[in-house]
N, C-alpha and C positions, 0 to 999 in steps of 0.2 A: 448096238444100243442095249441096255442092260435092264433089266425090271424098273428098279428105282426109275430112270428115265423117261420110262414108256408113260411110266405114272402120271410124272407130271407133264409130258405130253397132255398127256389124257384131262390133266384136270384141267389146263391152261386152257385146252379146246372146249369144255364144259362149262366154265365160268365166259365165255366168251357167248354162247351159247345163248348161256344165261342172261345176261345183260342182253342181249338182243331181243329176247322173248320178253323181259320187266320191259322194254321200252314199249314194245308193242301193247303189251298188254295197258299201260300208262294210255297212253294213246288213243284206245278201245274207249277207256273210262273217261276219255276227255269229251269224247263223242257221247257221250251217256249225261253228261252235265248238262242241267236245264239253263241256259243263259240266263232267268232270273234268279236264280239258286232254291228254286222252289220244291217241295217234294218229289215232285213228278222223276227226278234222276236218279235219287235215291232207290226210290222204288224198284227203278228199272234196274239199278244196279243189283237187285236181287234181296237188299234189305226185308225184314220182315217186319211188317206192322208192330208198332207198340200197344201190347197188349194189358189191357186193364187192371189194375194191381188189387182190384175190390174184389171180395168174395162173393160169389153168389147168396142169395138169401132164400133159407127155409121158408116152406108155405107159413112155420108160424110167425116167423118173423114177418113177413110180409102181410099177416092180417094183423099183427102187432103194430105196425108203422100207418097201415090204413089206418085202423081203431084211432091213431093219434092224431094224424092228417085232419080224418073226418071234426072230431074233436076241436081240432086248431079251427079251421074254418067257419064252424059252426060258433066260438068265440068271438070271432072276424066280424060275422056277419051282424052278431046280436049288439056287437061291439057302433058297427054301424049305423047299423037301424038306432040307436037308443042318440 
């Protein structure tokens, strides 16, 4: 038998290999499926939380947005009352 041959011996038996391992693995993840299609498989599948796209906010910003809140409410209220 000659190099070239051995080769594709070799790959034939690897690709073969291969499919047998995707099916299992297939398999594995079928087992991880929440019958309602709920979060809960996802997760387990190893997924990572989707995480928040907002930026946090500065202490100033954050007494800037009160200042404004307070403000609105305090509008609200008089708004109410009258």
């Amino acid at each position: 038998m000659n190099v070239n041959a051995a080769i594709q011996q070799a790959i034939a038996q690897l690709e073969s290999e291969r499919r047998q391992i995707d099916s299992k693995i297939a398999a594995l993840r079928d087992v991880l499926k929440p019958a309602s299609g709920g979060r809960a498989g996802r997760k387990a599948a190893g997924r990572k939380a989707k995480k928040s796209k907002r930026k946090p906010m500065t202490a100033a910003q954050k007494k800037a947005v009160s200042r404004r809140m307070k403000k609105y409410w305090a509008e609200r209220r008089k708004a109410k009352a009258a």
